[in-house]
C-alpha positions as CSV (number, residue, x, y, z in Angstrom):
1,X,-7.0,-11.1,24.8
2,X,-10.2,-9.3,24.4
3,X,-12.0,-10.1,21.0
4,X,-12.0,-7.1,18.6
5,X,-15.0,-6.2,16.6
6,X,-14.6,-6.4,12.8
7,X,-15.1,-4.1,10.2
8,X,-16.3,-4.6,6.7
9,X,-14.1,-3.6,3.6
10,X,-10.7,-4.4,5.4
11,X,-10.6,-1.6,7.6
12,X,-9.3,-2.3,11.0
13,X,-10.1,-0.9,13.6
14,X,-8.3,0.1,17.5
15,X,-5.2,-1.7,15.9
16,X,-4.0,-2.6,19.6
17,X,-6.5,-4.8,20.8
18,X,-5.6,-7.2,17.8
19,X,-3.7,-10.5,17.9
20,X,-0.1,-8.5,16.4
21,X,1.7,-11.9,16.0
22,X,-1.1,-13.9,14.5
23,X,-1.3,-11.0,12.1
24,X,1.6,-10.8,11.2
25,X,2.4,-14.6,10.6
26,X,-1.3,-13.9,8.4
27,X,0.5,-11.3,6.0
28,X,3.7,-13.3,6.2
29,X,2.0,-16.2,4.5
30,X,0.9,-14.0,1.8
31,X,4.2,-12.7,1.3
32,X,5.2,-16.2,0.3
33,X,2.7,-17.0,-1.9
34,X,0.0,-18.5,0.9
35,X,-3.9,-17.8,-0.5
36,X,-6.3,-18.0,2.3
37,X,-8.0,-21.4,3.4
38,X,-11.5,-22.3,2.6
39,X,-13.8,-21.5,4.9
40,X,-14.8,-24.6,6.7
41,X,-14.7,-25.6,10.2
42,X,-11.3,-27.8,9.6
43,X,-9.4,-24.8,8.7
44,X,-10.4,-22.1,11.2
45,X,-7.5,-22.9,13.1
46,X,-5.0,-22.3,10.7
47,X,-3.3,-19.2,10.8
48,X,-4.4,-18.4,6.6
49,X,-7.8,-18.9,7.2
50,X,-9.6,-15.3,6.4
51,X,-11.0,-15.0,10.3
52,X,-8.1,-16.4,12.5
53,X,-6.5,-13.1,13.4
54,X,-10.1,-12.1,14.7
55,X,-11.1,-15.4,16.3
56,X,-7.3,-16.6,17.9
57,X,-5.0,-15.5,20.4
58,X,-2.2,-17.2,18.2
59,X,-1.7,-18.9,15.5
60,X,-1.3,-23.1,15.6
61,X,1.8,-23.9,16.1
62,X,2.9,-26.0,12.9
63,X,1.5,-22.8,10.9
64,X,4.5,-20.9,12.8
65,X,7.0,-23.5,12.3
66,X,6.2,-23.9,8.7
67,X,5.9,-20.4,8.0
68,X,9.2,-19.6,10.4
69,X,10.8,-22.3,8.0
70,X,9.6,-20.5,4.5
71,X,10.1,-16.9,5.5
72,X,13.4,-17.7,6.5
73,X,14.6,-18.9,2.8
74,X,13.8,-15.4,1.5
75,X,14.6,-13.4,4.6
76,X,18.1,-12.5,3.8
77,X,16.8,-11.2,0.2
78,X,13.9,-8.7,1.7
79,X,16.3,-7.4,4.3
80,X,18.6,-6.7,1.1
81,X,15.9,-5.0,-0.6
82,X,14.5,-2.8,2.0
83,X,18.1,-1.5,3.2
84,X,18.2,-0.9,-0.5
85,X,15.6,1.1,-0.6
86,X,14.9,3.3,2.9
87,X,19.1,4.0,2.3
88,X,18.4,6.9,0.8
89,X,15.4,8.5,2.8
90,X,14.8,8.9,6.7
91,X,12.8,6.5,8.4
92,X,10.7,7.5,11.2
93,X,9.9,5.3,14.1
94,X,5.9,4.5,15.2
95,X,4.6,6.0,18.1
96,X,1.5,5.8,20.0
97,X,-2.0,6.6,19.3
98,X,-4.7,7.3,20.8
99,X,-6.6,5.6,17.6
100,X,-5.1,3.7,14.7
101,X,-6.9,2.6,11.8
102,X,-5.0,0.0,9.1
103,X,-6.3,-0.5,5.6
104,X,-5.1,-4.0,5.2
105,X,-4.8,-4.1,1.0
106,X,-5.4,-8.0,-0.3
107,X,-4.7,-7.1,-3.8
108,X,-2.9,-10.4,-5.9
109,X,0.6,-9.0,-7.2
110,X,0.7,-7.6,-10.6
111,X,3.4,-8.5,-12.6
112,X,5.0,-5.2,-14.0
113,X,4.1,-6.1,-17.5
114,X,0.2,-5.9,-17.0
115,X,0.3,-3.0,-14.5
116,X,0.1,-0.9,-18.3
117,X,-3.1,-3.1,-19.2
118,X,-4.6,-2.4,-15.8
119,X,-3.5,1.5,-15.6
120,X,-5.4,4.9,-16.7
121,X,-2.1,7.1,-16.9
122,X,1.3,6.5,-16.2
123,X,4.0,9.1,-15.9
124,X,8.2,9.2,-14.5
125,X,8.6,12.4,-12.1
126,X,9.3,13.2,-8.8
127,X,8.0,13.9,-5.7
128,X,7.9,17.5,-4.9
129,X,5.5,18.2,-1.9
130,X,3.6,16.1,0.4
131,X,0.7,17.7,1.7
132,X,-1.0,17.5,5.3
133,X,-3.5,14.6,5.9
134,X,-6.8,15.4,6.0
135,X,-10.3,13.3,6.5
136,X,-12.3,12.2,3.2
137,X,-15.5,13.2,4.8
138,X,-18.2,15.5,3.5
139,X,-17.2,18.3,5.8
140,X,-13.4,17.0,6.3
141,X,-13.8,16.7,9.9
142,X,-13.3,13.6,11.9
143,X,-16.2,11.4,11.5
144,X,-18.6,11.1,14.4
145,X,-19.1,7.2,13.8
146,X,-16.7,4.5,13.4
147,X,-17.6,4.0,9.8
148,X,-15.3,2.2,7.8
149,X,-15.7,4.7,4.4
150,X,-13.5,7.2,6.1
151,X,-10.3,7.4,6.2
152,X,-7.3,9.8,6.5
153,X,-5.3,10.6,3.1
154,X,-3.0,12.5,2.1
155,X,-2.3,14.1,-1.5
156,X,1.4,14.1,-2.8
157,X,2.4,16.2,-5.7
158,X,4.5,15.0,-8.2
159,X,6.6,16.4,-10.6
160,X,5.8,14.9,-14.0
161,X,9.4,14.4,-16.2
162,X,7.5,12.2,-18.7
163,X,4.2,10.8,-19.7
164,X,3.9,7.0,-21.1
165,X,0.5,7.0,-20.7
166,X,-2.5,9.2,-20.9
167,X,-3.2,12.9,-21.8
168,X,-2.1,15.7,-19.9
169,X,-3.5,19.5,-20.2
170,X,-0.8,21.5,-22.2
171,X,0.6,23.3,-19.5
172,X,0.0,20.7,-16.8
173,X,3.4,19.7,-15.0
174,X,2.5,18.0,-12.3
175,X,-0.2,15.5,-10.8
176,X,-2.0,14.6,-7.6
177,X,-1.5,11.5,-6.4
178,X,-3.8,10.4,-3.0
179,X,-2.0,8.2,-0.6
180,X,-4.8,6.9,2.1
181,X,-2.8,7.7,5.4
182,X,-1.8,10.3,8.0
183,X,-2.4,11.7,11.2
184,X,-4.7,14.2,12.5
185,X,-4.5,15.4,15.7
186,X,-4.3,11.7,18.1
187,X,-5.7,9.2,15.0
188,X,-3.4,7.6,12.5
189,X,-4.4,5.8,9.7
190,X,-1.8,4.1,7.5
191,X,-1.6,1.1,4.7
192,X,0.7,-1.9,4.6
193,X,2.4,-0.6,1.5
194,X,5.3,2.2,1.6
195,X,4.7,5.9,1.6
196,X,6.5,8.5,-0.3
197,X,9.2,10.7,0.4
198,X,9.8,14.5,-0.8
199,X,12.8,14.5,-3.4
200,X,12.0,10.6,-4.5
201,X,12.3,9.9,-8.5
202,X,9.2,7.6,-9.6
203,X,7.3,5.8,-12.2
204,X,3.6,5.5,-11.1
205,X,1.3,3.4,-12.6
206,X,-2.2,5.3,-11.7
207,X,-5.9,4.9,-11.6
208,X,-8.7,7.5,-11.7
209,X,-10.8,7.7,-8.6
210,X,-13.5,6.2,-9.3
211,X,-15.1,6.1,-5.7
212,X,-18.4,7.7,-5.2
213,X,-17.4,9.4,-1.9
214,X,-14.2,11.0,-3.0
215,X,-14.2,10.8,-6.8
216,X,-15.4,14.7,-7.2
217,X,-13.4,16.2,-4.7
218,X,-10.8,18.2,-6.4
219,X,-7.7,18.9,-7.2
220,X,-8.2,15.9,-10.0
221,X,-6.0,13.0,-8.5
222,X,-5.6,9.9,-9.1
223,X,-4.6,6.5,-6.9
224,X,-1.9,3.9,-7.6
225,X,-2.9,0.7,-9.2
226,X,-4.1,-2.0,-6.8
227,X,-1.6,-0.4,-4.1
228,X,1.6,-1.5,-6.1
229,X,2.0,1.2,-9.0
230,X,5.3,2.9,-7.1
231,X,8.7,2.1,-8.6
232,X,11.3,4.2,-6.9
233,X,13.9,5.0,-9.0
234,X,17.3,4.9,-7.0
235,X,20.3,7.3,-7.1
236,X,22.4,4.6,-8.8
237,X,19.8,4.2,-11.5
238,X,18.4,0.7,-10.1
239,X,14.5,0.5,-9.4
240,X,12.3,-1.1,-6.9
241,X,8.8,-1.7,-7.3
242,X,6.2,-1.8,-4.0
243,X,6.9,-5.3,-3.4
244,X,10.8,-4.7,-3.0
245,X,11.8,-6.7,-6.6
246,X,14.1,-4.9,-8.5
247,X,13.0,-3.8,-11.8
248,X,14.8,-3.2,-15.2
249,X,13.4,0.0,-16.4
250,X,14.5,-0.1,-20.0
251,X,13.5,-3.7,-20.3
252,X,10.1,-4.0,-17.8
253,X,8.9,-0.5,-18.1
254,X,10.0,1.6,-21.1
255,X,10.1,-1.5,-23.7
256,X,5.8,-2.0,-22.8
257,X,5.3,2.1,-24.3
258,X,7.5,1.6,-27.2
259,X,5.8,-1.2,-28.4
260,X,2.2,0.3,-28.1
261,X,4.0,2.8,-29.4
């Protein structure tokens, strides 16, 4: 397998000259609750450790076993959840491109009852339009370097229905939320957390731009906090936040505003 070249900030690069399975066994351990190993020459073999995916062909083989062994325990439950929640809305299948760019996300989880602490605005709504994907460079064309700062993205408008948190202008009914991802032309660019879809009820959790680069551009939009500030609301009234957990609105969500409140 040819080595890949790495790029700062978690931006990867040519997706398909990567090590797929000792990626994925990477983010599998950190599903489970895995942190990555310290950095010493012991540990570079293990499938944790920070530069495995770019330095191995596969991971060690007890790091499968054990990790085939944990992911296993809480298989049947993530399969539950994620039926659960694509159900309702169509999934589309991957296809080639010519280039692929993945934001790999390392955030911790955030329990539900800190994202408030952590969060600028937070608002219940629905999605109403997703908008086309465009490039966050100066001139919105496709950048002429492989620079890891630029990105695809996407804006998606949402319908607000409430506001638990934050001020709104009086006759503002809706908000931009940017979702890094899309495709332009033969590059996609996606995340490894889920994307919206037009019609979906939500609670968002959100965070000014505060980045340099984008931070001006208008509309005024905002992102989701650390990657996880989506709960999708389902048809049957039972919500699901971006780590696939159901969540009790009333009780994990509505209970945090009425006490600050």
């Amino acid at each position: 397998m040819e080595k890949p070249t790495s790029y700062p900030n978690g931006t990867i690069k040519n997706w398909g000259r990567y090590d797929v399975k000792s990626i994925a066994f990477h983010e599998i351990g950190h599903c489970v609750g895995l942190s990555h190993t310290p950095k010493q020459t012991f540990y570079e073999s293990c499938v944790m450790y920070p530069g495995a995916i770019r330095t191995l062909a596969n991971p060690a083989p007890n790091d499968e076993s054990d990790l085939r062994e944990i992911y296993n325990k809480i298989l049947a439950k993530s399969l539950q959840n994620n039926r659960a929640l694509s159900s309702e809305f169509e999934i589309i299948s991957d296809e080639m491109y010519e280039t692929e760019i993945l934001i790999i996300t390392d955030y911790a989880p955030i329990q539900t009852e800190m994202m408030d602490d952590f969060s600028d605005f937070v608002i219940h709504g629905k999605v109403r339009e997703i908008l086309p994907a465009l490039w966050n460079t100066p001139d919105g064309q496709a950048p002429s370097s492989e620079d890891s700062d630029y990105y695809i993205f996407h804006d998606v408008i949402i319908e607000i229905d409430d506001v638990y948190k934050g001020k709104l202008n009086n006759e503002q009914n809706e908000i931009h939320v940017r979702k890094i991802g899309g495709v332009i032309e033969n590059t996609r660019c996606r995340t490894m957390t889920p994307d919206y879809q037009k019609g979906q009820e939500v609670i968002l959790f959100l965070n000014k731009d505060t980045i340099p680069l984008t931070s001006k551009n208008e509309p005024e939009h905002y992102f989701e906090l650390n990657e996880q500030g989506q709960i999708y609301v389902k048809s049957n009234g039972v919500a699901m936040n971006a780590l696939g957990e159901t969540v009790d609105i009333q009780k994990d969500i509505l209970s945090l505003f009425a006490t600050a409140n």
